[in-house]
C-alpha positions as CSV (number, residue, x, y, z in Angstrom):
1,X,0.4,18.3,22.0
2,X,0.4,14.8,21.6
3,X,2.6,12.5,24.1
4,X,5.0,10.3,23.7
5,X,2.9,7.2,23.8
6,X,0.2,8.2,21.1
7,X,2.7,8.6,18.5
8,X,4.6,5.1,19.7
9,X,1.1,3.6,18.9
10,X,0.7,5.0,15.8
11,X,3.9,3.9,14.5
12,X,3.3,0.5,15.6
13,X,-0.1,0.8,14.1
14,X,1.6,1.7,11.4
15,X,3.9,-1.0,10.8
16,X,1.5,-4.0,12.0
17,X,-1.0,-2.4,9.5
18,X,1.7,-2.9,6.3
19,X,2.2,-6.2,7.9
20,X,-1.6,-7.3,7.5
21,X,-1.5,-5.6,4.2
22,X,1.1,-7.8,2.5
23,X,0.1,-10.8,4.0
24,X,-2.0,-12.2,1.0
25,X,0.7,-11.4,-1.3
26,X,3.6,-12.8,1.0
27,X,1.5,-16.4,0.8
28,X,0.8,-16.0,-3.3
29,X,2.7,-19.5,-3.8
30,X,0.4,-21.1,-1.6
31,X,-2.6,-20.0,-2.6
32,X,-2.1,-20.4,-6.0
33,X,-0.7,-24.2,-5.2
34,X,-2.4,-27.7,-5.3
35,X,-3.4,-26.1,-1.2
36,X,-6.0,-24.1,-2.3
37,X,-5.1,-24.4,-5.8
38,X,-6.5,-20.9,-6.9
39,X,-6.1,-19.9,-10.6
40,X,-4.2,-16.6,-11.8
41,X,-7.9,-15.2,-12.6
42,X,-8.9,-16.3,-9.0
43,X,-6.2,-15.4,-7.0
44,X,-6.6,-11.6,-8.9
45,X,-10.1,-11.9,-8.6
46,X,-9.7,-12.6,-4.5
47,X,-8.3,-8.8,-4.2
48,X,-11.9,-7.3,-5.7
49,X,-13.7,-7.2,-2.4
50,X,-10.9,-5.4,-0.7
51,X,-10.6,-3.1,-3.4
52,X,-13.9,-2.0,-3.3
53,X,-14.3,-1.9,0.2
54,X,-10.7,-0.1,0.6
55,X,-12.6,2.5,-1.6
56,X,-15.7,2.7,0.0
57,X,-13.8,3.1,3.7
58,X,-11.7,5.5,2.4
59,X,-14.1,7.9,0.5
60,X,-16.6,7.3,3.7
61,X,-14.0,8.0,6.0
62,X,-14.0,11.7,6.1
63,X,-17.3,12.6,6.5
64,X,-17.2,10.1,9.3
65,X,-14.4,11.2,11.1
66,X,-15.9,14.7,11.0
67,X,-19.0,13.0,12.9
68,X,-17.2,10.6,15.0
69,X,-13.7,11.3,14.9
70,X,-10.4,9.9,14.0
71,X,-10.0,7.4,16.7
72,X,-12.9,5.4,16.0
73,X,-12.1,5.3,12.6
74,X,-9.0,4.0,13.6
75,X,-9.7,1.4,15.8
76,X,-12.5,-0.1,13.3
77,X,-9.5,-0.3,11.1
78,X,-7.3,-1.9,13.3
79,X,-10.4,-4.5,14.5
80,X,-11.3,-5.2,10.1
81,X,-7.2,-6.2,10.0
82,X,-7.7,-8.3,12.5
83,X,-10.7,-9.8,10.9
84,X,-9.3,-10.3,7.9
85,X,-6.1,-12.1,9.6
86,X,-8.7,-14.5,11.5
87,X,-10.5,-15.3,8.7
88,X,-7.5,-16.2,6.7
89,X,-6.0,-18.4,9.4
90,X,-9.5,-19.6,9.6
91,X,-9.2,-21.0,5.5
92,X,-6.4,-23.0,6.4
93,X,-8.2,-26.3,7.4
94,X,-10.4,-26.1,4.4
95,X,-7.6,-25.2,1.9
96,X,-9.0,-27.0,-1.6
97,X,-12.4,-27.2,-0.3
98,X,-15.5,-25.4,-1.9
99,X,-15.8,-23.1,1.5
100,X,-12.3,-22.3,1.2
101,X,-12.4,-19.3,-1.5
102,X,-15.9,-18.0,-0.2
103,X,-13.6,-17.2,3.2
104,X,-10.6,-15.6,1.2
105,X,-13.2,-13.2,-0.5
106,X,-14.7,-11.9,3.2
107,X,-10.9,-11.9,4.8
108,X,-10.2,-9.8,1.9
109,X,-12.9,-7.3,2.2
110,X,-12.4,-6.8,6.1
111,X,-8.9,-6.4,4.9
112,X,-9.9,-3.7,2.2
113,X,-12.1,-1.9,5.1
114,X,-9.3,-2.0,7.3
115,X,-6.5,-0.4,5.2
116,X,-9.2,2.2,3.8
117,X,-9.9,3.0,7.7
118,X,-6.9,2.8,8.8
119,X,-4.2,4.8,6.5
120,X,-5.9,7.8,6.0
121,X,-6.3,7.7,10.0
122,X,-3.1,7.7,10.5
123,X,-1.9,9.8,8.1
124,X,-4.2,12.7,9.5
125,X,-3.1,12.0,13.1
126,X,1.1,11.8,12.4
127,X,-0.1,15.5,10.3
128,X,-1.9,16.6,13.7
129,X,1.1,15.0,15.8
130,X,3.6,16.6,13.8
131,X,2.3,20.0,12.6
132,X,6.2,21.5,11.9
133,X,7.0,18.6,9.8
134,X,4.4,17.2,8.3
135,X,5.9,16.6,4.9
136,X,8.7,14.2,6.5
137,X,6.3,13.1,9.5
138,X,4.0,11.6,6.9
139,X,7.0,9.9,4.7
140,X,8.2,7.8,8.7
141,X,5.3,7.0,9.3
142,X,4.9,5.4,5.3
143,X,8.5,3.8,6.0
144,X,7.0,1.8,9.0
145,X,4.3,1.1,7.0
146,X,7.0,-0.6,4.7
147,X,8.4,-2.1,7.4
148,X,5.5,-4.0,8.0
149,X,5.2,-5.0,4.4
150,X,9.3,-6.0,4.2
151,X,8.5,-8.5,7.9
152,X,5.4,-10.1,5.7
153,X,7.8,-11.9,2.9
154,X,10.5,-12.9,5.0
155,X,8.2,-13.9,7.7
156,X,6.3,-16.1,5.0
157,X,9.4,-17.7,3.7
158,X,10.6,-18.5,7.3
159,X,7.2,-20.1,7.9
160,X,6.7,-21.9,4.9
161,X,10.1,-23.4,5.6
162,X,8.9,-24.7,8.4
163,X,5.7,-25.6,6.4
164,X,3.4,-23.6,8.6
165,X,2.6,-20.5,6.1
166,X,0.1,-20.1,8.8
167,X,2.3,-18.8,11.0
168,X,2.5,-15.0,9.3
169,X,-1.5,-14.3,9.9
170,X,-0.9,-15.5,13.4
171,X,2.0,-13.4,13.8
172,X,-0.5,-10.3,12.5
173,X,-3.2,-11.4,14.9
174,X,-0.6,-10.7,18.0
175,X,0.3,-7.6,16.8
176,X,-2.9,-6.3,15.6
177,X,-4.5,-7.1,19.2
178,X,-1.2,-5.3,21.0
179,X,-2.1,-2.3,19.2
180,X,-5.5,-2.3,19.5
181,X,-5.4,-2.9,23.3
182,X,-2.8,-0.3,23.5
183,X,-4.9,2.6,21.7
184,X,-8.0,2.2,23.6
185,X,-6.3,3.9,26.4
186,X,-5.1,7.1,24.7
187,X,-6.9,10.4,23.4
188,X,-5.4,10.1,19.9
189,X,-7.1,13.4,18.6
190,X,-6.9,15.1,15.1
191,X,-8.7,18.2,14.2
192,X,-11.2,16.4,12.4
193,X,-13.5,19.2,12.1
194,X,-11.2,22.3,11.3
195,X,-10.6,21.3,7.7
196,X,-13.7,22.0,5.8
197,X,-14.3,18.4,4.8
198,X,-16.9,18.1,2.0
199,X,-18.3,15.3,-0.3
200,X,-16.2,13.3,-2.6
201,X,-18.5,15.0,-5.4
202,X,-17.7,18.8,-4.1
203,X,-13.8,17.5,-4.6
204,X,-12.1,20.8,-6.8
205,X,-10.7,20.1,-10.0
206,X,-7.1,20.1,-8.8
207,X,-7.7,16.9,-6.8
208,X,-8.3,15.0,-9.5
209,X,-5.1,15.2,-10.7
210,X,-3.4,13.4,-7.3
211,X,-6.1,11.2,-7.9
212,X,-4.9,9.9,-11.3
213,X,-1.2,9.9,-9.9
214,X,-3.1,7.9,-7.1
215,X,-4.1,5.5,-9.7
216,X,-1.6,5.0,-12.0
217,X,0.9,4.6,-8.5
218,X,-1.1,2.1,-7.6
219,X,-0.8,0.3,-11.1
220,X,2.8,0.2,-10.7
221,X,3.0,-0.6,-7.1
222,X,0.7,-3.6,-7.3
223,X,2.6,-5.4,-10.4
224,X,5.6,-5.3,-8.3
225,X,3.8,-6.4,-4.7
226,X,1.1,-8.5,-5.8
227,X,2.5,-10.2,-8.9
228,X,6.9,-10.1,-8.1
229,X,6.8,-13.8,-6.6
230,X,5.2,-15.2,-9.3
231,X,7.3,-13.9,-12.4
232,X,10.1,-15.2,-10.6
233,X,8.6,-18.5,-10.0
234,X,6.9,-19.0,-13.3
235,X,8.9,-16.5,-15.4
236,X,12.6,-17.0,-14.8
237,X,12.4,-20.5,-13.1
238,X,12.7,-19.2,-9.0
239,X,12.7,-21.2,-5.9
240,X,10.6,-19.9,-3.7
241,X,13.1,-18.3,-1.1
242,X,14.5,-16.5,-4.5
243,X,11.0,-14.9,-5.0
244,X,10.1,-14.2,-1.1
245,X,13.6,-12.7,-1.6
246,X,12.4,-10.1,-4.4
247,X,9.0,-9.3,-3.0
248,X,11.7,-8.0,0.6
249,X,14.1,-6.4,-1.7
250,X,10.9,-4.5,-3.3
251,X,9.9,-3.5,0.1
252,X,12.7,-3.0,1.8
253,X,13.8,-0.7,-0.8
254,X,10.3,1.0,-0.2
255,X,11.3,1.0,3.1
256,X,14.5,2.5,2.9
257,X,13.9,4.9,0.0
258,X,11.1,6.9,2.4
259,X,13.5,7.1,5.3
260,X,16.4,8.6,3.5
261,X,14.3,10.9,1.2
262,X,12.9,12.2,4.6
263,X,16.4,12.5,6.4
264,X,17.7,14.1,3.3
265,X,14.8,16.6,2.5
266,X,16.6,19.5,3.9
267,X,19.6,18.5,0.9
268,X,17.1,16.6,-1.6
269,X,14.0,18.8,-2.3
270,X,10.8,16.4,-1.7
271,X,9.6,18.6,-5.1
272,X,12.4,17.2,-6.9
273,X,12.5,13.6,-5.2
274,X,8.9,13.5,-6.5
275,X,9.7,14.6,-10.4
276,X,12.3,11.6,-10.7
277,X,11.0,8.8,-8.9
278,X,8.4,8.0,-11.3
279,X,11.5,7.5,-14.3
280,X,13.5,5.5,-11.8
281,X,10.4,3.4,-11.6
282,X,9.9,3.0,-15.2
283,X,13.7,1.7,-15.7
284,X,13.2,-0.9,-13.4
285,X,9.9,-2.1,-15.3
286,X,12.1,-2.3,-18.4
287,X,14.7,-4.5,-16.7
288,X,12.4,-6.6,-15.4
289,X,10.5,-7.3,-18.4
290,X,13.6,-7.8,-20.1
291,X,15.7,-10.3,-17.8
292,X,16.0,-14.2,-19.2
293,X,15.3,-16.9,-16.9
294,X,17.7,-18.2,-14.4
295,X,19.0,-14.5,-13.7
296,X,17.0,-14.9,-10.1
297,X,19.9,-12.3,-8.9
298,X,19.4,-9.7,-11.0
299,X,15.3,-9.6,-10.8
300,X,16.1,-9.0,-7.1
301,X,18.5,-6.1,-7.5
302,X,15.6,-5.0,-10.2
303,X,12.6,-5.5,-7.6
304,X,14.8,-3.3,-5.5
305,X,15.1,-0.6,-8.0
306,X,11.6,-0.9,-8.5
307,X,11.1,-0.3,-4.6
308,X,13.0,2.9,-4.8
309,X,11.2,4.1,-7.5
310,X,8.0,3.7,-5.7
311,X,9.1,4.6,-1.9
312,X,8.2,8.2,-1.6
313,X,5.7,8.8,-4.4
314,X,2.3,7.7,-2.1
315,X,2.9,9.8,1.1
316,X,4.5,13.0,-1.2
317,X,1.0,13.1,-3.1
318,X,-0.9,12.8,0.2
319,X,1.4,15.4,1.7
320,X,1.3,18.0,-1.5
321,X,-2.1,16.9,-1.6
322,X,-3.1,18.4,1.8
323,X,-0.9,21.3,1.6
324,X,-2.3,22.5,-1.6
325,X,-6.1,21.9,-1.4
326,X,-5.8,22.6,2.4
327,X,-9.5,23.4,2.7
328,X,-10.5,20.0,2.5
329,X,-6.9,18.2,3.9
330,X,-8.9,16.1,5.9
331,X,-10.3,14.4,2.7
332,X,-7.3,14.1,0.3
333,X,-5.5,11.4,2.2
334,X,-8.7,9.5,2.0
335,X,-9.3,10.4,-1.7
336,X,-6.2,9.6,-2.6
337,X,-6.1,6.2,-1.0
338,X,-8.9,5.7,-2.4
339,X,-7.7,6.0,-6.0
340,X,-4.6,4.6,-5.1
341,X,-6.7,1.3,-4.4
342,X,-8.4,1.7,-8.3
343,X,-4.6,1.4,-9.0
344,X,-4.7,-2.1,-7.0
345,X,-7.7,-3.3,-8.5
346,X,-6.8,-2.8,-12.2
347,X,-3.3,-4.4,-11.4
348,X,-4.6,-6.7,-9.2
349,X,-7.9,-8.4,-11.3
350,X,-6.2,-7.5,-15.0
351,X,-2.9,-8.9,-14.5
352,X,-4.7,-12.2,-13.9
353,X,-7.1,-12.3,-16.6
354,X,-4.4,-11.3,-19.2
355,X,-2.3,-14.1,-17.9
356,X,-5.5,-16.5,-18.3
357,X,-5.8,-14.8,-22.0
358,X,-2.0,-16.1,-22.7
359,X,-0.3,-12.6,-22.3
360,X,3.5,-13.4,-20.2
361,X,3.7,-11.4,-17.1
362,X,7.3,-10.2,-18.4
363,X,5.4,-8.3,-21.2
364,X,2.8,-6.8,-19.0
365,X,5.7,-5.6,-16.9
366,X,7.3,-3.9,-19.9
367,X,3.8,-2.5,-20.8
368,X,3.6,-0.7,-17.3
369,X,6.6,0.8,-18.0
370,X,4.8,3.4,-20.1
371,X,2.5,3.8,-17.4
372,X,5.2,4.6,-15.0
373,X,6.2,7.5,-17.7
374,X,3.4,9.2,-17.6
375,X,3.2,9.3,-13.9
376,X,6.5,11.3,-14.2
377,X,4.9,13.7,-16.4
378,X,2.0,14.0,-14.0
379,X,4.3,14.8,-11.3
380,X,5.7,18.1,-12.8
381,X,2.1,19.2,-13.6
382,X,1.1,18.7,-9.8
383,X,4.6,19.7,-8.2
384,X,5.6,22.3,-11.0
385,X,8.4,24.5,-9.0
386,X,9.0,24.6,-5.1
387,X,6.3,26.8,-4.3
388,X,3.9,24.5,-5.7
389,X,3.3,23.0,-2.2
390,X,1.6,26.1,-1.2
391,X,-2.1,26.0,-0.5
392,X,-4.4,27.1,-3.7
393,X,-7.6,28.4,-3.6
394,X,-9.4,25.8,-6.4
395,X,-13.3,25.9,-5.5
């Protein structure tokens, strides 16, 4: 039984991870301004390390936990965040300088190390932690995660007010060191070993379809979190408050929808939460695409939409994930962050070169729409009826 204190420090491990997550984002004005003065190619391009390595930590994760254990994992996770934040406050004095990018590109791959570490973690201990309500354990524990990704934006526009952007990294440093100093001291065990854990390459054919969900989420997630603040800006003529201001209503809408799907899930179905979020998504991909500039307001209220859309869909596929392919549980949460991240990448590195290539960010919103369509197709094929969550023996 897990006390009190071990799942406080999770949940704050939870949240000051999402913080250190959405940092890069939260600051996307800066970097791509006369500071550091980072193209639309480059600034995608910066996200490639932590992609990769988010993939690699993930997919490694597993096996390792089964030889170490969770809380290692963990707190290597916790210790690459704090890296990352280090090495980003650390780029600050040699903003425009030749040195400068080098730095972004190793912040972002202790970054990519730390959330492939870290999530999957976490998600296997609140499962362990919580083992009669696992399903609506998992979807708190993603809605501190938002959380953390809501503080980022507002935090950055508060700083940059002030003209210290530098302040949000700092403010991750703090919290990531709390949490760190705090988890040393406690057990924090999972049954790492019980769950049969194998190779990504011995993964059954039923996991491949979370892992395209995975990716195609992660398509839709990252036009809204990585790119939002720069189609307001560039797209529909923004201040920069206004665009902090959509990429909070996106998460906080994140936020919000994974709280009230899990307080409602005894009224609301999570099967039936996870068959229409994917078309709510795809409406607000329309409206944004669609919006002329100077409507600043309504991209907000559609960045929101967009966060509903998205809130529940990642921690539901880990969930149904691990409930249906329960003989290797201990690997889906890392296999589907893991995909989820090939989601980031492609959003992440091709948004940026299509830009460079002339294409209008409202257009490649629009284009995602049809992305977001077929994850709602997806989702009746991997959730098809309420018994669907039901362990299935798929060798």
């Amino acid at each position: 039984m897990a006390s009190a204190a071990e799942r406080k420090v999770v949940a704050a491990a939870g949240l000051v991870q999402g913080l250190a997550l959405i940092t890069f984002p939260a600051i996307s004005t800066v970097l791509t301004s006369v500071e550091y003065d980072l193209s639309s190619t480059r600034y995608g391009a910066m996200f490639l390390p932590q992609v990769v390595m988010a993939i690699v930590a993930s997919l490694a994760g597993a096996g390792l936990a089964r030889r170490l254990g969770t809380k290692p994992l963990y707190l290597a996770g916790l210790a690459a965040d704090l890296a990352a934040m280090l090495l980003l406050l650390a780029s600050a004095p040699i903003a425009g300088r030749s040195a400068a990018y080098p730095t972004l590109l190793v912040a972002t791959a202790f970054l990519g190390t730390g959330f492939g570490l870290t999530v999957p973690a976490l998600n296997t201990l609140t499962a362990a932690f919580h083992p009669g309500g696992v399903d609506r354990a998992v979807l708190v524990l993603n809605a501190l995660l938002g959380v953390g990704t809501v503080l980022a934006p507002v935090l950055s526009a508060i700083f940059l007010g002030l003209g210290s952007w530098w302040g949000l990294p700092l403010v991750g440093v703090v919290g990531l060191v709390g949490v760190l100093v705090a988890s040393v001291r406690l057990p924090l065990r999972a049954d790492d070993g019980a769950s049969g854990v194998r190779a990504a390459s011995a993964f059954p054919s039923r996991f491949w379809l979370f892992a395209v969900v995975g990716i195609l989420y992660g398509v839709c997630e990252t036009m809204n979190g990585n790119w939002s603040q720069l189609d307001m800006t560039q797209g529909l003529g923004a201040t920069t408050a206004e665009a902090a201001l959509s990429l909070t209503a996106f998460w906080g809408m994140v936020t919000i929808g994974r709280v009230a799907f899990a307080l409602l899930e005894h009224r609301v179905p999570t099967w039936r939460t996870y068959h229409v979020l994917p078309f709510v998504l795809a409406v607000s991909f329309v409206l944004i695409a669609r919006l002329p500039e100077g409507s600043a307001v309504l991209a907000i209220a559609a960045f929101g939409l967009a966060g509903l859309g998205c809130s529940a869909l990642l921690p539901l596929t880990i969930s149904f994930g691990q409930a249906q392919l329960a003989a290797i549980a201990a690997s889906v949460a890392g296999g589907v962050i893991a995909m989820y991240q090939v989601g980031y990448g492609i959003a992440a590195l091709g948004v940026g070169a299509l830009q460079d290539r002339g294409a209008a960010l409202p257009s490649i919103f629009g284009a995602t729409a049809v992305l977001a369509v077929v994850l709602g197709c997806l989702a009746f094929v991997v959730v098809r009826r309420p018994s669907a969550a039901a362990p299935l023996d798929d060798d």
